[in-house]
C-alpha positions in Angstrom: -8.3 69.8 -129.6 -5.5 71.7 -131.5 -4.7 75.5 -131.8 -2.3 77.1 -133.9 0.0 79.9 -133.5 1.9 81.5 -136.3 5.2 83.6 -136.6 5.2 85.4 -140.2 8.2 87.0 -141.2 11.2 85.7 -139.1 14.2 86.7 -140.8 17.0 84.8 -139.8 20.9 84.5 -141.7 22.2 80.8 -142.1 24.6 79.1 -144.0 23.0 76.5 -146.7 23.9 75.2 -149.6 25.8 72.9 -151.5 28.8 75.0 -153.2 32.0 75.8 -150.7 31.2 79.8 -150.4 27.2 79.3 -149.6 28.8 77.5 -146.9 30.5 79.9 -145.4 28.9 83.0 -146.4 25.8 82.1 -145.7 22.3 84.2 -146.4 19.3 85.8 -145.6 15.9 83.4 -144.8 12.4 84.7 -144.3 10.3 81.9 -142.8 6.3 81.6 -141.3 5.6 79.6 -139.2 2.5 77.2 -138.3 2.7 75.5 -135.0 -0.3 73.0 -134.3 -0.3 72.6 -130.5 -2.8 72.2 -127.5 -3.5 75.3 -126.2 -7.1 73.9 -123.9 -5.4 74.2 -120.7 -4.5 78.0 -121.1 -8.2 79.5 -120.3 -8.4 77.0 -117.4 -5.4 77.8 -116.0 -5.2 81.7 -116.6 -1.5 81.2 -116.2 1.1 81.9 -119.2 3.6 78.7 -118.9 0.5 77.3 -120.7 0.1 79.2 -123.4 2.7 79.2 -126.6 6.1 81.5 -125.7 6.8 83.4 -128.8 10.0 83.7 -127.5 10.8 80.2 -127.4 9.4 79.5 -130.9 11.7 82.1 -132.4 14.9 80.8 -130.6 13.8 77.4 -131.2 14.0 78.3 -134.8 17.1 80.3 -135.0 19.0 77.9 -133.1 17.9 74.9 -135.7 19.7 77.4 -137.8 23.1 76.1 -136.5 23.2 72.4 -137.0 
């Protein structure tokens, strides 16, 4: 069984594009989120490491921004 959590509205700033000064000046990206995972074990369990850590998802995301 899948659930899905959502982040709406994470602004993050990142440097994309294909001309030299997108590059390095980089700008501002709104982004929402769907992530399908299993949350089943969560009500089991009653414990949080198995639920979805928002924090996680959003550095997850802003890191990606990096590469």
């Amino acid at each position: 069984m899948s659930d899905c959590v959502f982040v709406k509205g994470l602004v993050l700033h990142a440097c994309h594009g294909v001309m030299q000064h997108e590059a390095g000046v980089g700008q501002m990206f709104r982004l929402d989120l769907k992530l399908v995972i299993d949350l089943a074990g969560a009500p089991r369990s009653d414990m949080l490491k198995h639920t979805a850590a928002y924090d996680m998802v959003v550095r997850t995301a802003s890191e990606g921004r990096r590469g």
